[in-house]
C-alpha positions as CSV (number, residue, x, y, z in Angstrom):
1,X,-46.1,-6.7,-25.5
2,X,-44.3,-5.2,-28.9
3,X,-43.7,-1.0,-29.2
4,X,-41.5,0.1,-31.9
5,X,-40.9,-3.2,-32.8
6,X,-39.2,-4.3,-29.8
7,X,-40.4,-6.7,-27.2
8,X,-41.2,-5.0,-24.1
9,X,-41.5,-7.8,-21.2
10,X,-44.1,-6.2,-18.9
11,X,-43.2,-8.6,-15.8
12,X,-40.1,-7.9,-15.9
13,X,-37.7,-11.0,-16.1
14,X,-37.5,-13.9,-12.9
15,X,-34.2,-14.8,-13.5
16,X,-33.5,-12.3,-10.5
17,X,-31.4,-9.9,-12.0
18,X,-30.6,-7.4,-14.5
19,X,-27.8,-5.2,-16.0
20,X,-26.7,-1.9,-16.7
21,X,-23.5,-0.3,-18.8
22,X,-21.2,0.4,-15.9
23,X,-20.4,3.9,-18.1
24,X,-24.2,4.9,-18.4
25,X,-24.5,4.3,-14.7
26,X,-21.4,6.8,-13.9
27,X,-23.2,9.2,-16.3
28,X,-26.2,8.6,-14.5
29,X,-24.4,9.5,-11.1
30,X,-23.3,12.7,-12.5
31,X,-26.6,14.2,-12.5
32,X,-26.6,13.3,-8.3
33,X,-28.0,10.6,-5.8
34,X,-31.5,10.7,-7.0
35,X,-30.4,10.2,-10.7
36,X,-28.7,7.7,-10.1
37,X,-31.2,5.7,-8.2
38,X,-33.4,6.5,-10.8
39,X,-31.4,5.2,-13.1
40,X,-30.9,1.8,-11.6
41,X,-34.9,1.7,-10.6
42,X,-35.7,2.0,-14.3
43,X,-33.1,-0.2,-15.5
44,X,-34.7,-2.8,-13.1
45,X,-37.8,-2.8,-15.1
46,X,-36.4,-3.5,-18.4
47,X,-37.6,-7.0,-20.1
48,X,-35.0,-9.5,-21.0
49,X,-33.5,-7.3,-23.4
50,X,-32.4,-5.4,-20.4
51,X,-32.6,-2.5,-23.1
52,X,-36.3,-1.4,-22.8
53,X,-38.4,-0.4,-20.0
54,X,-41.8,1.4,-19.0
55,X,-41.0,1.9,-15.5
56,X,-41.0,5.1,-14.7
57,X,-42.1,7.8,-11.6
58,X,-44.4,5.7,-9.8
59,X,-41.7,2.8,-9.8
60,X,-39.2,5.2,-7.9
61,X,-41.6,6.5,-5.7
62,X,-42.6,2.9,-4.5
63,X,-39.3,1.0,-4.6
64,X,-37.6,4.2,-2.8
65,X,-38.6,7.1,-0.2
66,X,-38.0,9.8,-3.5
67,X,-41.1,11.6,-3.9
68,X,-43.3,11.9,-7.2
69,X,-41.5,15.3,-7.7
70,X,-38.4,14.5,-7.2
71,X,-39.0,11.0,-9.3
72,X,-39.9,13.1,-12.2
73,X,-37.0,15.4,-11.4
74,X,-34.7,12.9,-11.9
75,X,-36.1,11.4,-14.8
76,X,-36.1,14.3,-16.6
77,X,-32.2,14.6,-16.2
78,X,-31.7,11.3,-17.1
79,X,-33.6,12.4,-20.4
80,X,-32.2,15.7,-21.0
81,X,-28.3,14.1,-20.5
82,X,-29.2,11.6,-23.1
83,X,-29.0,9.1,-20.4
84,X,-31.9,7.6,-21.8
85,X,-33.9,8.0,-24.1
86,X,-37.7,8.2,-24.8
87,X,-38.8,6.4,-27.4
88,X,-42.9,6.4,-26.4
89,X,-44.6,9.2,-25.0
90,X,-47.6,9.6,-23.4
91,X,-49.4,8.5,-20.1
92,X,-47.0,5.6,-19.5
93,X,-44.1,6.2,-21.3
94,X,-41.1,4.3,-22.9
95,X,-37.6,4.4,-22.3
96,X,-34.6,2.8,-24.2
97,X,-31.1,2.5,-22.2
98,X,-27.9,4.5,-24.0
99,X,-24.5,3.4,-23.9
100,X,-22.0,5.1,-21.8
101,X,-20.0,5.9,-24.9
102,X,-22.8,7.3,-26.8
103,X,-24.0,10.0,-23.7
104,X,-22.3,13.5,-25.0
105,X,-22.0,14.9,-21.5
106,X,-20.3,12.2,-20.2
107,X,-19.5,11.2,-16.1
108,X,-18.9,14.4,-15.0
109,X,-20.9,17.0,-13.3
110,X,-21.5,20.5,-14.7
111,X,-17.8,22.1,-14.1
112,X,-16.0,19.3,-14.9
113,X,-17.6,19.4,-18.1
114,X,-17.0,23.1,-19.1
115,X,-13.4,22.6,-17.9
116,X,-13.2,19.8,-20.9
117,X,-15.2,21.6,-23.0
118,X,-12.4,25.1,-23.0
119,X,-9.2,22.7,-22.6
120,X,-10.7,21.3,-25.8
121,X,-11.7,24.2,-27.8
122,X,-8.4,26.0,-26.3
123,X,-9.8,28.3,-24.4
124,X,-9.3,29.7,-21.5
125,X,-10.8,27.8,-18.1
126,X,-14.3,28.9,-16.7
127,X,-14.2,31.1,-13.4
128,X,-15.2,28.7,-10.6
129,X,-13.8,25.5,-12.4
130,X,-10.4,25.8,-10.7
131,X,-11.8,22.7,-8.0
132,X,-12.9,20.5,-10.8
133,X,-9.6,21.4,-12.6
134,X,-7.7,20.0,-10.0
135,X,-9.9,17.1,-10.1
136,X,-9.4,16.3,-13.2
137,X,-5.8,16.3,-12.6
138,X,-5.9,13.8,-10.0
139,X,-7.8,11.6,-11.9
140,X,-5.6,11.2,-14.5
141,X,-8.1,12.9,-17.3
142,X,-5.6,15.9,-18.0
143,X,-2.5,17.0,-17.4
144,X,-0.4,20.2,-17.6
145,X,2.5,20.9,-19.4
146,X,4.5,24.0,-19.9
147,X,6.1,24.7,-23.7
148,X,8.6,27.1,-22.1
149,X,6.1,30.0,-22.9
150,X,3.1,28.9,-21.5
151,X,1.5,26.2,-19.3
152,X,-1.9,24.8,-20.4
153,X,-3.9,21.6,-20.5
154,X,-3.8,18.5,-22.3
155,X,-6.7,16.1,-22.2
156,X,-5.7,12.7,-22.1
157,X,-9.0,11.7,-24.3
158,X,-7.9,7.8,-23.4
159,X,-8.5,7.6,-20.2
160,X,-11.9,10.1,-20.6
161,X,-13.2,7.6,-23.4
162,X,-12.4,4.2,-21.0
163,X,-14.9,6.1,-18.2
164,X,-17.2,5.1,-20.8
165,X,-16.5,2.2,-22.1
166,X,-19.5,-0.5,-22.8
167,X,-19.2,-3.0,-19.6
168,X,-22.1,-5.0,-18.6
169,X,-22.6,-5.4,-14.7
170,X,-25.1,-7.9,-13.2
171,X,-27.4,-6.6,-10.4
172,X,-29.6,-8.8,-8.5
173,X,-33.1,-7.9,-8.6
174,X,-33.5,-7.4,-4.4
175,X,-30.9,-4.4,-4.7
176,X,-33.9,-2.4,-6.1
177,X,-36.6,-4.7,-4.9
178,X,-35.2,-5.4,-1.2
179,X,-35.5,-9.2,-0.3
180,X,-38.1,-10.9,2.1
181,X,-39.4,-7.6,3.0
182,X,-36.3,-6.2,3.8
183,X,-35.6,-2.2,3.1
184,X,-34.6,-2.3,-0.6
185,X,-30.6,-1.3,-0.4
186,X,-31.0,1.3,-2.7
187,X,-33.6,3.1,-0.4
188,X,-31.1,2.2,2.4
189,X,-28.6,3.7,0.9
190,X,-30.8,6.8,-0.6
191,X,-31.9,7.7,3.4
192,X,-27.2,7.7,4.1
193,X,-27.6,10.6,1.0
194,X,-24.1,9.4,0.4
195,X,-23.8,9.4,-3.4
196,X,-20.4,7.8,-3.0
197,X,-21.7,4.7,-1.0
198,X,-23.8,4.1,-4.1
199,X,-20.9,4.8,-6.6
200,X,-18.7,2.2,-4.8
201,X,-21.4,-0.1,-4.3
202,X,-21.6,-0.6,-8.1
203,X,-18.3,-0.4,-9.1
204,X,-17.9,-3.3,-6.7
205,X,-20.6,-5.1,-8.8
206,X,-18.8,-4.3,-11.7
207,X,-15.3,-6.2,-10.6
208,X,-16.7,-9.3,-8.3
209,X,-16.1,-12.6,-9.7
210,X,-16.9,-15.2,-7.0
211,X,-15.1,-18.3,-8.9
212,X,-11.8,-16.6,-9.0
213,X,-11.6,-14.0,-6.1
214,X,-14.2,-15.3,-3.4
215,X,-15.7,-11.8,-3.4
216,X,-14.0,-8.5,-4.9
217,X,-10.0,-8.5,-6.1
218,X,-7.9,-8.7,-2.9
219,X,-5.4,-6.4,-4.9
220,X,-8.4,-3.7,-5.4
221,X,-9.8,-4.2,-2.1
222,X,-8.6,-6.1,1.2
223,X,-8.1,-6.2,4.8
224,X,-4.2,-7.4,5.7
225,X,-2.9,-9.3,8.8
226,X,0.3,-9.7,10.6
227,X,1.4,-12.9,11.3
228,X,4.0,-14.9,13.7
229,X,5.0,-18.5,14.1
230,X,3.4,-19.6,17.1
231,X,4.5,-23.5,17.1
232,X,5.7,-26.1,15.1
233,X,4.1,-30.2,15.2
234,X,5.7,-32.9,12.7
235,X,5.1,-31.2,8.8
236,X,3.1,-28.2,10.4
237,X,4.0,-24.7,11.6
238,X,0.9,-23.0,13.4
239,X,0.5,-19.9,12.1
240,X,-1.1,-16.7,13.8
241,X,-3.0,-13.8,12.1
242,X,-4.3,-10.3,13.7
243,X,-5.8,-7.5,12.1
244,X,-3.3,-4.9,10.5
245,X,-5.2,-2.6,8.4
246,X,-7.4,-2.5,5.5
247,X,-6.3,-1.5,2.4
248,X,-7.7,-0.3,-1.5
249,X,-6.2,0.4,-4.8
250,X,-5.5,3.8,-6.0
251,X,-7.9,2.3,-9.3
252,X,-10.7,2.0,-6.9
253,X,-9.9,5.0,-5.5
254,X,-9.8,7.0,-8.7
255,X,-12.7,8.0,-9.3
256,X,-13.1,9.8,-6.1
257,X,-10.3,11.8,-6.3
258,X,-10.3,15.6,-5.6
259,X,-7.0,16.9,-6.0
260,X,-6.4,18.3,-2.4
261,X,-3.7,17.2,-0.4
262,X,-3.6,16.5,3.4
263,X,-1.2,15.0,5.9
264,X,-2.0,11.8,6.6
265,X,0.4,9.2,8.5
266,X,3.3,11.5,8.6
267,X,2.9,11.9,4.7
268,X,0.6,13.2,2.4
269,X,-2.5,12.0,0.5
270,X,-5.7,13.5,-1.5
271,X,-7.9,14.1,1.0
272,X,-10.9,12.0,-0.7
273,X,-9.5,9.3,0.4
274,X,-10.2,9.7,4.1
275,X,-13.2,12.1,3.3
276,X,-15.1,10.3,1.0
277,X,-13.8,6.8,-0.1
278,X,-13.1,5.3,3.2
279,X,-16.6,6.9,4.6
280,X,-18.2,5.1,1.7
281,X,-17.0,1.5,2.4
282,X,-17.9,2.0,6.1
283,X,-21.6,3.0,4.6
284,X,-22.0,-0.1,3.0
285,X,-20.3,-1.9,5.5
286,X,-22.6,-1.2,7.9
287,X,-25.8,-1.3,5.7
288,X,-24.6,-4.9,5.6
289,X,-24.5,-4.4,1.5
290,X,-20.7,-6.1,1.8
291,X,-19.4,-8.4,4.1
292,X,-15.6,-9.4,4.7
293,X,-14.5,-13.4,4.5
294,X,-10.7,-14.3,5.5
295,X,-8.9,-16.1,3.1
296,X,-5.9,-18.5,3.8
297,X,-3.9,-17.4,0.4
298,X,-0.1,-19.4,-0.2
299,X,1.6,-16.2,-0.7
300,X,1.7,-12.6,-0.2
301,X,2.1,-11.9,-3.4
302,X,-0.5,-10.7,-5.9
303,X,-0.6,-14.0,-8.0
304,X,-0.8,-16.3,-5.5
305,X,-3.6,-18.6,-4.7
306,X,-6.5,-19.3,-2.0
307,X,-6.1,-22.6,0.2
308,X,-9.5,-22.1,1.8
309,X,-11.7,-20.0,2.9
310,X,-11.3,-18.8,6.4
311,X,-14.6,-17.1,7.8
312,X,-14.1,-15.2,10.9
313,X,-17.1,-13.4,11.3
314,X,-18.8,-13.5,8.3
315,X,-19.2,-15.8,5.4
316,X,-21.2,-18.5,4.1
317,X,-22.0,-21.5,7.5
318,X,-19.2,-23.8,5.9
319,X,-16.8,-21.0,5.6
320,X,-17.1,-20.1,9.5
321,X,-17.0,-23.9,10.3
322,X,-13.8,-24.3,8.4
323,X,-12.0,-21.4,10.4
324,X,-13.9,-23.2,13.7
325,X,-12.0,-26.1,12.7
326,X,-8.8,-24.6,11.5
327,X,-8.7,-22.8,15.1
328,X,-9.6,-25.7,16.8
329,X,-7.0,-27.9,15.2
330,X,-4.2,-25.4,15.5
331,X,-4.6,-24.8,19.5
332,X,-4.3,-28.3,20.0
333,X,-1.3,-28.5,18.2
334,X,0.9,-25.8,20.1
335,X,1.7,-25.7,24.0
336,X,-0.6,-24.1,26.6
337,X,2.2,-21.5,26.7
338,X,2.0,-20.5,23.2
339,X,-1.3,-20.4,23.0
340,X,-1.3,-17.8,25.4
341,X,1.5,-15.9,24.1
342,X,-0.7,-16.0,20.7
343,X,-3.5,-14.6,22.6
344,X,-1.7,-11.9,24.8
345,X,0.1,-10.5,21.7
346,X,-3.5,-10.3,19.3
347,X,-2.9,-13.5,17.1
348,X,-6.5,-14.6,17.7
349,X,-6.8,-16.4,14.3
350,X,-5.2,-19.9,14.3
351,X,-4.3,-22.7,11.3
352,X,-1.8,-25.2,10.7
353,X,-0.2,-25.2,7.6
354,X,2.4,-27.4,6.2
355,X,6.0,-26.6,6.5
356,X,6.4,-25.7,2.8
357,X,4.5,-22.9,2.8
358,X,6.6,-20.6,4.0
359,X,4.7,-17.3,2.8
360,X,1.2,-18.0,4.0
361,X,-0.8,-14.9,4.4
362,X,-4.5,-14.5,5.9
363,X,-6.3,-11.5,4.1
364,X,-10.7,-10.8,3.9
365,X,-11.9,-10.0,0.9
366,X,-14.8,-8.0,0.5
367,X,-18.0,-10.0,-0.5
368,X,-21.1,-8.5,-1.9
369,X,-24.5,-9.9,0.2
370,X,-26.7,-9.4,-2.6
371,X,-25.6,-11.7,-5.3
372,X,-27.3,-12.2,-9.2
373,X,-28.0,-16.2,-9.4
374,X,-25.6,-16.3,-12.2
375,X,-24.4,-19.9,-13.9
376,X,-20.9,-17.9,-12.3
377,X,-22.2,-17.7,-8.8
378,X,-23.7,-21.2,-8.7
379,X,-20.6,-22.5,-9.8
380,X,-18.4,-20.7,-7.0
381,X,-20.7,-22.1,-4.3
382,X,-21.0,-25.6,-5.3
383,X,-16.8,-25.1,-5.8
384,X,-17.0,-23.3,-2.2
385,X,-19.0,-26.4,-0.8
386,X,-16.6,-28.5,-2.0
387,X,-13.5,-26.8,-0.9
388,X,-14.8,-26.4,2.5
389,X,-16.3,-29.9,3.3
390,X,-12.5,-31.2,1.9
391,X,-10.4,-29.4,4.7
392,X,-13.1,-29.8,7.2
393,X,-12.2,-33.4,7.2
394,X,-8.9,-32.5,6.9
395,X,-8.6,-30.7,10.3
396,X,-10.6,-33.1,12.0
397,X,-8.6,-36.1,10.9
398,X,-5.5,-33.4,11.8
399,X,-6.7,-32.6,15.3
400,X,-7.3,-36.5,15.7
401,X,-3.5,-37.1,15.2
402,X,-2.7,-34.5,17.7
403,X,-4.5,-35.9,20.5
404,X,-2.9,-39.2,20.1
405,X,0.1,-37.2,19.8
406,X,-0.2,-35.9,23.1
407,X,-1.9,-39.1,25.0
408,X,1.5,-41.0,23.5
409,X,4.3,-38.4,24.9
């Protein structure tokens, strides 16, 4: 179907996802949960363009529990942020996407806005802006300085512009639609009315790339371990791991920032950090929107390289029979003794590695469950597959030697 000259797929696409501009969707946000869920609803219906949609109110009110009212509400800010943009109107109207970098009012809610607005014009701050102010300061969007006669703000227009900045993310298609009946996680998420939850959750679509992280960047996002030697066989140190803590970026955390400080581990820390950021991950967490998979990485440093996968609890079936086997292998190559020193001390998780590795480290990294069928995400799971069925064998053959180890002495 062709309006305004531009090809309006009706159907929608079945290649089982779509995108949005990772700056239109924070602008989106600023307008409040339901914008933003309106924003990603419509942004589903676009053609293959991804550019162009009729969805509109009734496609929010059936993917989502948001009322007709509400639907149009939301719409309606979407339009009058510039957002999007109308281009037919009518019964069943049109709508064309807007870049982040082209939508004037920008990621930020209503004070944050006038509080740019003065610092840039030079005048003086709004009353009630003093919060977003603050903010803004933690953020890293302005600073103060002090010219020895005065202090006053400085935007740093860099960092507001890169909010913005055109970034395609993939989203699959059951985000909005739910899969095999399941509650779409967008309504899931919608019925938490945790606007933060849905924030993360994209920004974590926005940075996943399966073939080289196995999920999100451990060094945005990861759960550590502690490790100790446990035993020693031929060209193998058994290694074992126990939870430590989990740990995030301050980039991740950014954007959540609020400028108030509280004490926090004998220290202190912006408070967002415990009251919103780490309440959002445990959202999606339990929504089961994000899953963590262990990694066996060759150093704890932030260039070194996954082994294997290690799935503890979660992960794809070869990744959990991989740790099965790593455990497996590993308690048959240490002393009843240290296995039970292992287990009375909390090193549950088990592997053998050779000798040479001296700086082996066990993290999870955080793995989206809904996943676009990419030529990307294909090509990490036959790599996965691969990887997998390779030190499979490798344990097995491992844990072979060990038992005619131990029938020898």
């Amino acid at each position: 179907m062709i309006f305004y000259g531009v090809s309006v797929d009706t159907n929608n696409k079945l290649d089982g996802f779509f995108s949005i501009d990772r700056g239109a969707f924070r602008c989106a946000a600023a307008g409040g949960l339901n914008s933003a869920i309106a924003h990603l609803v419509i942004a589903r219906g676009t053609g293959r363009d991804n550019h162009v949609t009729q969805w509109s109110v009734h496609a929010i009110e059936e993917r989502t529990g948001i009322s007709r009212p509400n639907a149009a509400k939301a719409i309606k800010d979407l339009l009058d942020r510039g957002v999007w943009k109308r281009i037919r109107e009518g019964q069943h109207p049109i709508y064309e996407a807007v870049s982040g970098n082209q939508i004037s009012c920008g990621p930020f809610v209503a004070a944050e806005q006038a509080a740019i607005e003065a610092i840039r014009a030079g005048a003086s701050i709004p009353y009630g802006c003093a919060e977003a102010v603050t903010a803004l300061k933690a953020r890293g969007l302005i600073r103060e300085v002090d010219d020895g006669r005065r202090k006053e703000f400085k935007l740093d227009d860099k960092a507001i512009a890169a909010l913005c900045e055109p970034f395609t993310i993939w989203i699959p298609n059951t985000v909005v639609d739910g899969a095999a009946g399941e509650v779409p996680p967008v309504e899931l998420v919608r019925q938490t009315r945790s606007l933060p939850a849905l924030r993360l959750l994209i920004e974590l679509y926005g940075v996943q790339f399966l073939p080289n992280f196995g999920g999100v960047p451990r060094d945005l996002l990861k759960t550590v371990f502690d490790r100790a030697k446990i035993g020693e066989q031929g060209s193998f140190v058994v290694w074992g791991f126990k939870v430590k803590h989990t740990e995030a970026s301050h980039e991740l955390g950014r954007p959540f920032l609020s400028g108030r400080r509280t004490a926090i581990e004998g220290g202190t820390k912006d408070a967002a950090w415990q009251e919103v950021f780490w309440p959002a991950v445990s959202v999606i967490e339990e929504l089961g929107l994000v899953e963590r998979v262990g990694m066996l990485v060759d150093g704890d440093d932030p260039e070194a390289e996954v082994i294997h996968p290690y799935g503890i609890r979660m992960g794809e079936p070869s990744e959990r029979e991989l740790a099965d086997a790593a455990q497996t292998t590993a308690a048959a190559m240490v002393t009843e003794g240290q296995f039970e020193w292992a287990a009375t001390q909390g090193y549950d998780y088990l592997v053998p590695v050779r000798r040479h590795i001296a700086n082996v480290t066990l993290v999870e990294v955080f793995r989206l469950k809904y996943r676009p069928h990419t030529a990307a995400t294909a090509a990490w799971h036959a790599q996965m597959q691969e990887t997998t069925a390779e030190y499979i064998a490798r344990y097995r053959a491992l844990l072979g030697d060990a038992a005619v180890g131990r029938r020898a002495a």
